[in-house]
DRENPA-560030 format. One record per residue (C-alpha): chain; residue in three letters; x, y, z; residue number from 0. Coordinates in nm, 3 decimals. Example, Ala and Ser with C-alpha at 12.3 -4.5 7.8 and 13.67 -1.06 7.14 Angstrom:
REM residues 2
<chain = A res = ALA x = 1.230 y = -0.450 z = 0.780 n = 0>;
<chain = A res = SER x = 1.367 y = -0.106 z = 0.714 n = 1>;
This chain:
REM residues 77
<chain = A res = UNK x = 1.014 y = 2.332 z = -2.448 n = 0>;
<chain = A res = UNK x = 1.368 y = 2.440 z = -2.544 n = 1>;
<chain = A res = UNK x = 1.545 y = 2.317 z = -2.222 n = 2>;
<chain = A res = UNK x = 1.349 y = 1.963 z = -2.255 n = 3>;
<chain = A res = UNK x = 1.435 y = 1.972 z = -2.646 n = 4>;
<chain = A res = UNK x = 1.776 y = 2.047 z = -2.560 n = 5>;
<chain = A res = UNK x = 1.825 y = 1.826 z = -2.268 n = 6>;
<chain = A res = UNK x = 1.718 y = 1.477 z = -2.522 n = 7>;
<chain = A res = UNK x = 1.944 y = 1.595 z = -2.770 n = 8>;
<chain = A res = UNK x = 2.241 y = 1.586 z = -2.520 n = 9>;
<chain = A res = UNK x = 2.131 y = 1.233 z = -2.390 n = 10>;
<chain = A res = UNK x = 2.129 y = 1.125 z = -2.770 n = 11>;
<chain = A res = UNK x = 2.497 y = 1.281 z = -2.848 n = 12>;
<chain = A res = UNK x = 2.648 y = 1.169 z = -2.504 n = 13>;
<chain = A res = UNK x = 2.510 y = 0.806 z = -2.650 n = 14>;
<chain = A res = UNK x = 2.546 y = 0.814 z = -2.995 n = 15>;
<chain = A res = UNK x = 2.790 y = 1.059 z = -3.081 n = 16>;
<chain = A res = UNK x = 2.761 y = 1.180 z = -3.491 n = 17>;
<chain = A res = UNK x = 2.592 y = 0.864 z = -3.565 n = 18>;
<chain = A res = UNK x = 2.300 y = 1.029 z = -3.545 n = 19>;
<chain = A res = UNK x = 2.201 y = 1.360 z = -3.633 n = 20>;
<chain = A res = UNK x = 1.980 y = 1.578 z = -3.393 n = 21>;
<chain = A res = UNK x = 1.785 y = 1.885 z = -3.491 n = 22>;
<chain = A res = UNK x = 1.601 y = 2.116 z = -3.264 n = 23>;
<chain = A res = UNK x = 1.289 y = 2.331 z = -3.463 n = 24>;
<chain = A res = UNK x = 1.145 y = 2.565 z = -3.243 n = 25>;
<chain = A res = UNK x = 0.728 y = 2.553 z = -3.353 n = 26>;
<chain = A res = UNK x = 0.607 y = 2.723 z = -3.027 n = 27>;
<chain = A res = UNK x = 0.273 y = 2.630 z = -2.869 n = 28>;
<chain = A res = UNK x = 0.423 y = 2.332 z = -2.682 n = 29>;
<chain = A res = UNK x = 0.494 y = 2.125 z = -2.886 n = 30>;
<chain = A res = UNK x = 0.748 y = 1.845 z = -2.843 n = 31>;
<chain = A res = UNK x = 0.794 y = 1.563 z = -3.062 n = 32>;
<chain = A res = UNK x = 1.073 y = 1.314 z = -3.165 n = 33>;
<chain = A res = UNK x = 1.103 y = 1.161 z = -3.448 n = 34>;
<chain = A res = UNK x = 1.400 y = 0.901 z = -3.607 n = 35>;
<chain = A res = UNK x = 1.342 y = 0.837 z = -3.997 n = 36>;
<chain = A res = UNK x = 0.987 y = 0.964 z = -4.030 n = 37>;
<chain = A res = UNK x = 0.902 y = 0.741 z = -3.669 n = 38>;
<chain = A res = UNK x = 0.759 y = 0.910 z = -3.387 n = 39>;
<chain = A res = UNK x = 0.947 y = 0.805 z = -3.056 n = 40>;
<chain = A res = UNK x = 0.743 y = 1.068 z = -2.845 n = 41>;
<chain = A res = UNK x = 0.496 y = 1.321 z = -2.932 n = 42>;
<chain = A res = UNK x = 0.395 y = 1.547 z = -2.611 n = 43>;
<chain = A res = UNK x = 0.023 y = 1.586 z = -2.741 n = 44>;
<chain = A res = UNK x = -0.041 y = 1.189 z = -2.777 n = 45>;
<chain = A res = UNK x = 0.127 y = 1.206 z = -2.390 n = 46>;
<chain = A res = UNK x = -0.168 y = 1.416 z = -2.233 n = 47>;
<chain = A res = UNK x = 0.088 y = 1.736 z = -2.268 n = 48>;
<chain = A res = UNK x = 0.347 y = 1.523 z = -2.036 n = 49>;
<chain = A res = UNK x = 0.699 y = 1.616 z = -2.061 n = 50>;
<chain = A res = UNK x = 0.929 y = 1.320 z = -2.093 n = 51>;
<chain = A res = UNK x = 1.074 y = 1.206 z = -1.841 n = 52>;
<chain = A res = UNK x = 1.392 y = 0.987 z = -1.729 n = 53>;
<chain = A res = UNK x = 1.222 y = 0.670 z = -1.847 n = 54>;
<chain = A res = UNK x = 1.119 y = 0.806 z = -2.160 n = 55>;
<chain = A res = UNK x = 1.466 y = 0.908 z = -2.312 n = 56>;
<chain = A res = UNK x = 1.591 y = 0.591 z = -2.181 n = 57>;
<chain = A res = UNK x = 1.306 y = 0.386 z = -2.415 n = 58>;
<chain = A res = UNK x = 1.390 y = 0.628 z = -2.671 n = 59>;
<chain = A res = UNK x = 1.762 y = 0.611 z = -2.677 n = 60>;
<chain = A res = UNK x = 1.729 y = 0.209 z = -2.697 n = 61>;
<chain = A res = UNK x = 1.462 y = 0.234 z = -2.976 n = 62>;
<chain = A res = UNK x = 1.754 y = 0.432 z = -3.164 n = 63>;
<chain = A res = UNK x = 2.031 y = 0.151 z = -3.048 n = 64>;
<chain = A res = UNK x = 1.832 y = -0.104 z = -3.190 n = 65>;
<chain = A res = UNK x = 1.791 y = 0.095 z = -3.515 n = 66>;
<chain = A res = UNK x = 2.165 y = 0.201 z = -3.547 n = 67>;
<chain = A res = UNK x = 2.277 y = -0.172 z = -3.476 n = 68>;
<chain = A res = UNK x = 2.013 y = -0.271 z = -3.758 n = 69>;
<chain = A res = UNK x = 2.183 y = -0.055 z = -3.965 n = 70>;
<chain = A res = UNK x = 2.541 y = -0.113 z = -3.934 n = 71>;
<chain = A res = UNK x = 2.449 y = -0.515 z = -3.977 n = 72>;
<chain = A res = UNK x = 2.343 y = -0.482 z = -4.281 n = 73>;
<chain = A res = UNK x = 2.605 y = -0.212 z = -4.348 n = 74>;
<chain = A res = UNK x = 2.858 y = -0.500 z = -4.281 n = 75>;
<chain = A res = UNK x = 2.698 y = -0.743 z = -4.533 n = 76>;
């Protein structure tokens, strides 16, 4: 899973930069799973073992978007 794991944390640095912080914790057993503030954004087991695909980074990376922006809103207030 290390080359999928590593592959979403690019996506998320190329599009967020250090706004958000990505850590990669190998567990073995192959397991993938994403989470942002205690969310899940993907979890490979509730996926019938799918890898993510394309797609699913896209949905993921504009999840986090929406939650940055959401942020930084009422950062600015």
């Amino acid at each position: 899973m290390l080359p999928q794991a590593a592959w979403i944390a690019v996506e998320f640095y190329s599009a967020f930069g250090v706004k958000l912080g990505v850590t990669l914790t190998p567990v073995g057993n192959g397991r993938l799973e994403v989470y942002l503030n205690g969310e899940t954004l993907f979890k490979r087991t509730a996926e019938n073992r799918k890898l993510p695909d394309l797609d699913m980074v896209k949905a993921m990376k504009n999840t986090v978007k929406e939650k940055l922006e959401a942020l930084e809103a009422v950062a600015v207030q």
